[in-house]
N, C-alpha and C positions, 0 to 999 in steps of 0.2 A: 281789748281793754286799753286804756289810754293811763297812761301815769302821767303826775302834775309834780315838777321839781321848783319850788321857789329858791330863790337868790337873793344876793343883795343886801342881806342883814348884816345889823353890826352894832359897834358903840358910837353911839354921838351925844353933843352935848345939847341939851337943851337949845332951841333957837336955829338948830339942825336941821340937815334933810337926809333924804336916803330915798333911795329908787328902788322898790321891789320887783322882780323877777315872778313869772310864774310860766315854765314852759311845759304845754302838753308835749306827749309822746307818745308814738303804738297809733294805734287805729284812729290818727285825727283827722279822720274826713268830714269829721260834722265837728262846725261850732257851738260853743254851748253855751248857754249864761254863766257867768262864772264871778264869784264872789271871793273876797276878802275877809277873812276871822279872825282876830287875835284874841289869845287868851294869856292873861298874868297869871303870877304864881298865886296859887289858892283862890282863885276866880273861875266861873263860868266863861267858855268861848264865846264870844260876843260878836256881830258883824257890825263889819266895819263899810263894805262899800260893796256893790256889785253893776254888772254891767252885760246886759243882751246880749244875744251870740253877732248880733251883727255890729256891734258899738253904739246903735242912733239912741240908746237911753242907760242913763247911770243915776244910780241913788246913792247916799250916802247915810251914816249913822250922823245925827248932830252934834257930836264932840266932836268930829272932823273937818266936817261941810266949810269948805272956804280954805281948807290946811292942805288936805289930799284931795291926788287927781287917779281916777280909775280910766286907762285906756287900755285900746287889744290890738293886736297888730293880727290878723287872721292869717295873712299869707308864710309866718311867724311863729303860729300857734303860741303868742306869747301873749298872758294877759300883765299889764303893768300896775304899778301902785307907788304914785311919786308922792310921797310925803316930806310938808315942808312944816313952817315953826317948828319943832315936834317939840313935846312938852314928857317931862320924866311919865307922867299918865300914860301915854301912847307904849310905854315898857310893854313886852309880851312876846309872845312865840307868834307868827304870821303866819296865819294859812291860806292856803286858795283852793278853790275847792268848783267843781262843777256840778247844776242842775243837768243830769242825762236822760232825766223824763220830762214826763208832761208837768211842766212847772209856770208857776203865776210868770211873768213878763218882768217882774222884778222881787224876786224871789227874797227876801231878810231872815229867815229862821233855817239854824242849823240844819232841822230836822228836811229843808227841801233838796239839802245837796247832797249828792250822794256817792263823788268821786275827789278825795281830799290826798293833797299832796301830803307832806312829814311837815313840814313850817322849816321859817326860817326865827332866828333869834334876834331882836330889834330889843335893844338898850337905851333909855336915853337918863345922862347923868344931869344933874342939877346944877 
């Protein structure tokens, strides 16, 4: 089994950035697709960004697209999420999360991941 520990959260203000963290551990001999979730308080977990097991393709959610960048370091086992403007919207608990079956090539709905880290906590003040 692989565990997935994100990082990197925190408070910032508005017009901020912040680098997330997401590193597997345990049985990472296979790379996976691996996505980014955040969900606010009283909200559905939502995706935010994901990216192939091998890096060569990344999608994003369109309230990001142009804001956040989704990268993966394989040798690493570390998937990244550098978010930059960041707007008090972007508020929410951060997840990452991995497809370990047979999954679409870019996989957007909760329901295709199926190995999720605890999240990290991302604040942004006004």
């Amino acid at each position: 089994q692989v565990q997935l520990v994100e990082s990197g959260g925190g408070l910032v203000q508005a017009g901020g950035s912040l680098s997330l963290s997401c590193a597997a551990s345990g049985r990472t001999r296979t790379a996976y697709n691996t996505g980014w979730f955040r969900q606010a308080p009283g909200k559905e977990r939502e995706f935010v960004a994901t990216i192939t097991w091998s890096g060569g393709s990344t999608y994003y959610t369109d309230s990001v697209k142009g804001r956040f960048t989704i990268s993966r370091d394989n040798a690493k086992n570390t998937v990244y999420l550098q978010m930059n403007s960041l707007k008090p919207e972007d508020t929410g608990v951060y997840y990452c999360a991995q497809c370990t079956r047979i999954c679409r090539e870019i996989p957007t709905t909760r329901g295709e991941y199926d190995n999720w880290g605890q999240g990290t906590q991302v604040t942004v003040s006004s």
